[in-house]
N, C-alpha and C positions, 0 to 999 in steps of 0.2 A: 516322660513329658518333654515338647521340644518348644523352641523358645524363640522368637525375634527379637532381634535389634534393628529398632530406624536408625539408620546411620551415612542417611542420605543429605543431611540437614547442610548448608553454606555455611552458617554461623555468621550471618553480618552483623550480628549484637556483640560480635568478638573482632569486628573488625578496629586494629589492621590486622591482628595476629591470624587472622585465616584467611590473608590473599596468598598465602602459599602453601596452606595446609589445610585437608579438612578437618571440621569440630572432633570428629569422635576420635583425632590422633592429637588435639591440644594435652601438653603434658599436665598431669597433677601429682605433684611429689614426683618428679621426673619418669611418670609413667601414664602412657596415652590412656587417658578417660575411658574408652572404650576397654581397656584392656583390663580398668578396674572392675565395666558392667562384666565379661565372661567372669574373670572369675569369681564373683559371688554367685553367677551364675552353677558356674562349675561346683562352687561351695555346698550347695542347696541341688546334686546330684544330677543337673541337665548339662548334658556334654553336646547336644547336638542342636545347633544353633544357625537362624539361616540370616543374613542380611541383606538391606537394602544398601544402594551404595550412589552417587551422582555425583558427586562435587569432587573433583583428582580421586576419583576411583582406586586406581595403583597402588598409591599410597596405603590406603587403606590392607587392601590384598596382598598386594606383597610383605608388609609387614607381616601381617598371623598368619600365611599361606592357608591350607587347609586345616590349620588348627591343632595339629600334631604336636606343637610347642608348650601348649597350653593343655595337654592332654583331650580336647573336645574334636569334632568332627565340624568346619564351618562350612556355609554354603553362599556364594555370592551373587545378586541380583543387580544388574546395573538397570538403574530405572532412566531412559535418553530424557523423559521429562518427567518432574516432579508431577506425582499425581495425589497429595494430601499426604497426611499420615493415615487412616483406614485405606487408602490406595496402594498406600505403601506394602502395609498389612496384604491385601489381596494379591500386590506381583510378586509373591510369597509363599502362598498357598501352595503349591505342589512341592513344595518342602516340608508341608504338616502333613500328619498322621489325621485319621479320621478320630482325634480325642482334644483334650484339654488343650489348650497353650498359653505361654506367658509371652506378652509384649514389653519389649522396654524400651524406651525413648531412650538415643545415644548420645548424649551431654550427660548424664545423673552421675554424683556420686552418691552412694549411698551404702549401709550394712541391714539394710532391710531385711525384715525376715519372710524372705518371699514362703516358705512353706506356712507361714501363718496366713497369706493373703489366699494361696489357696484353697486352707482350709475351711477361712471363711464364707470364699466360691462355694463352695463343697454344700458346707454345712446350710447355706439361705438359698441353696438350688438356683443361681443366680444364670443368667445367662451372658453375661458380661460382668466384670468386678473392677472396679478403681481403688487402686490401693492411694490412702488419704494420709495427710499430715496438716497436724493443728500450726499458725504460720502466724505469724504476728501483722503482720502488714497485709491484708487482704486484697488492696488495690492492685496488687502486680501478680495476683494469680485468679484462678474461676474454683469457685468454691460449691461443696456440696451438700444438699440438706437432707436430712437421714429421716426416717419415719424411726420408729420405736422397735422394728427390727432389723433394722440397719443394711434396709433398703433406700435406695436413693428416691427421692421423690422430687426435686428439684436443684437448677444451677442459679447460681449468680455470676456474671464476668465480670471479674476485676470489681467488686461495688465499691462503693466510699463507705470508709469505715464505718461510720454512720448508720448505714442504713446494710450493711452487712449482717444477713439470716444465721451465718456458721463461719468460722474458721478453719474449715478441712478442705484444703487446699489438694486438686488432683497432682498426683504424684509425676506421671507419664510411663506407671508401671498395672498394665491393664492382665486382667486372668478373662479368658474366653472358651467360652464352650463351640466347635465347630459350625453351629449353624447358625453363628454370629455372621457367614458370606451368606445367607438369605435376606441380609438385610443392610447388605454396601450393594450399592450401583455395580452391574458390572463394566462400567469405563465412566471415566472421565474422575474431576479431583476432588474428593469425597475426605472430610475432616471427621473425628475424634470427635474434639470438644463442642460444636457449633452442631452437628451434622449429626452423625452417629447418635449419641448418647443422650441429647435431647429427643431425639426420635423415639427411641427404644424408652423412655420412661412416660412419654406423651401415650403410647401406645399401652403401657401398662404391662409393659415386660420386664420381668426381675433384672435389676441392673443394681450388684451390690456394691457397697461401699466400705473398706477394711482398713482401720486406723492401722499405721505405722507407727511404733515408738520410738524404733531406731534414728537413725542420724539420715536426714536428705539433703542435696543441695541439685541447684541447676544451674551448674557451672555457663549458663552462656551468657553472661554481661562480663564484662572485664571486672566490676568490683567483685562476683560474687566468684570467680573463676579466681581472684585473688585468697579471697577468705577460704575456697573450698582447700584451696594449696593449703594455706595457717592449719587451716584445721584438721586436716590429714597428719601434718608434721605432729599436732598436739594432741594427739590419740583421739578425738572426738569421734573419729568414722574409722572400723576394723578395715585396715584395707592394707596390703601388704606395701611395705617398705623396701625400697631396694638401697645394697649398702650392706657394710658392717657398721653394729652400733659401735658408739665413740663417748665419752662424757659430755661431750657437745652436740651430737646426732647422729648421723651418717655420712658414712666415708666409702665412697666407689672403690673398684679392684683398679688398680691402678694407679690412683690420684693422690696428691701429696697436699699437707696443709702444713705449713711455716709455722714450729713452736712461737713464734713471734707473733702471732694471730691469734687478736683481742674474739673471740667470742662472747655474747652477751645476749645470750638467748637460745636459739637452736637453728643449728645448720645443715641443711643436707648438700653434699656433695656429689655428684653424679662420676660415672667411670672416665678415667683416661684427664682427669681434669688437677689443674695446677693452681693453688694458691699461697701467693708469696707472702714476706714478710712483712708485719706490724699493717697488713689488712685488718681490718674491725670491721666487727659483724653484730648490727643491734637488732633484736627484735627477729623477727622469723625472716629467712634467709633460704632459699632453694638457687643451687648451682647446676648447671647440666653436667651434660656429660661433653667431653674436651674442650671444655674452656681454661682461659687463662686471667687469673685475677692478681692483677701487678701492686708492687708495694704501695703502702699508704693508702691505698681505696679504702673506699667506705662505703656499705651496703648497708639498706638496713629495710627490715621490712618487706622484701622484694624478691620478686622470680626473675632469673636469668634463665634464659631457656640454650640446648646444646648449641656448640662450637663460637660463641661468644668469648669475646676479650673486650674487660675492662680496664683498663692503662691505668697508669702509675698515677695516682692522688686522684682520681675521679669519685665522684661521691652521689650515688644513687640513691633514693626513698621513695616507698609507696610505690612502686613501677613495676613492668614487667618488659624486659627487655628479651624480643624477636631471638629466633636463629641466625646463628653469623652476623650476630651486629656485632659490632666496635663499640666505645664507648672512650672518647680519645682523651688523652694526656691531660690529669686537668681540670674535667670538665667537672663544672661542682653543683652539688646540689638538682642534678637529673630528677625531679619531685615528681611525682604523680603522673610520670607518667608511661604512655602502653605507646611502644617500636613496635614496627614492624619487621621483620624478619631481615637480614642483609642491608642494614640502615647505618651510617656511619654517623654516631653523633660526635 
């Protein structure tokens, strides 16, 4: 079976942190998003994976080149204009086989167990499948209504709690039977949620619906792209770690941390990175890789992303501070908030 990644998205629900970077290379646990979707990928036996790409492109490619790093085979599609996500899907297509494929929208983290999504494909002869999770707050996703054999028979978008049919919230991890392109436009911008999927259930074509129990998040708001970092460091999602473990988290090849450094909680440290003396660290804590965190700072709470330096006595919470930001002498009490990349506070 072979696999797509959207991973053409801008992320302006992340902005500022993606006016220099695109989404699917935002770090989590000091490791691009994206690189968490292959390998679960990879995990669940699909090595051959083809993507869409738009927004700093490069970036994207030159980091996994053809995939040889990661043991998979990649294949890269620049799209000059965004045409949906089932558009997406379609400038795609001569990278599928004439069988099955998985779609995965590139913000997710997640340990889903995709071989159950498509067993369920399998097993309800579905011709599309949205893999589902139960969500607490219904307004900020589009939720699906199951008939009795857990085929989908209706959406709701975003409803007010209230008047909310279901709480299974679509994932953005879809299973497809090939002559799902009989029924995208062949041009112009053709959506998933609104377009596609209401179509195909109006019509009365099997469109399954396969609860996930595993851990999901979609990392593209700044809060939730905070949590998903927490939640990584606190085993909630199997997702690998980079680092050697430490009594206090992870510690990069390279990097030092000063016995003198209050730990009070859990810290990752990324490679090549320096943190000095009688630094304190509350609550969940992510370091990149070659930063420098100068004596007396205070972190707490918070992602520093690579080549960052936070100077002597500054005091951050609840933030996430850009690539190659500063954070100068001092500066106390930086609260809640999200730098953009090369920002000198």
């Amino acid at each position: 079976m072979k696999a797509i990644v959207l991973a053409a998205g801008v992320g302006s629900r992340l902005d500022p942190l993606t006016t220099q970077i695109p989404k699917p290379m935002v770090p989590v646990a000091n490791t691009p998003v994206l690189e968490h979707i292959l390998n679960l990928l990879k995990r669940h036996g699909i090595s051959e994976v083809a993507l869409n790409l738009h927004y700093l492109p490069a970036q994207v490619s030159d980091y996994f080149g053809d995939g040889s790093r990661l043991g998979m085979s990649l294949h890269f599609e620049l799209e000059e204009t965004l045409s949906g996500d089932a558009g997406g899907v379609r400038a795609l297509r001569q990278y599928l086989d004439d069988d099955t494929f998985l779609v995965l929208m590139g913000d997710l983290l997640t340990d889903a167990d995709l071989g159950a999504v498509v067993a369920a494909h399998k097993r309800l002869g579905a011709l599309a499948t949205i893999a589902l999770k139960r969500v607490e707050d219904v307004s900020q996703f589009g939720v699906a209504l199951l008939d009795g054999r857990g085929l989908i028979k209706g959406f709701q978008e975003k409803p007010d709690p209230d008047q909310a049919l279901s709480n299974l919230a679509s994932t953005g991890i879809y299973v497809f039977e090939p002559e799902i392109f009989q029924h995208i436009p062949a041009s112009g911008v053709y959506g998933f949620g609104r377009q596609l999927f209401p179509s195909l259930v109006e019509r009365g074509l099997p469109v399954g619906g396969a609860e996930i129990a595993q851990y999901w998040s979609d990392v593209g708001t700044i809060r939730q792209y905070r949590l998903s970092n927490f939640d990584a460091l606190e085993g909630r999602v199997a997702v690998p770690l980079p680092g050697d473990r430490t009594q206090w988290g992870w510690l990069g090849a390279g990097s030092t941390v000063a016995d003198s450094c209050r730990v009070e909680g859990l810290l990752m440290v990324g490679r090549g990175t320096r943190i000095a003396g009688r630094v304190r660290i509350r609550g969940r804590v992510i370091v990149g890789d070659n930063c420098f965190v100068d004596e007396d700072a205070e972190l707490e709470d918070s992602v520093v992303w690579s080549e960052a330096s936070v100077q002597r006595g500054a005091s951050i919470k609840d933030s996430v501070i850009g690539r190659n930001c500063v954070v100068k002498n001092g500066s106390r009490h930086v609260a809640k908030a999200t730098v953009a990349p090369k920002v000198l506070i």
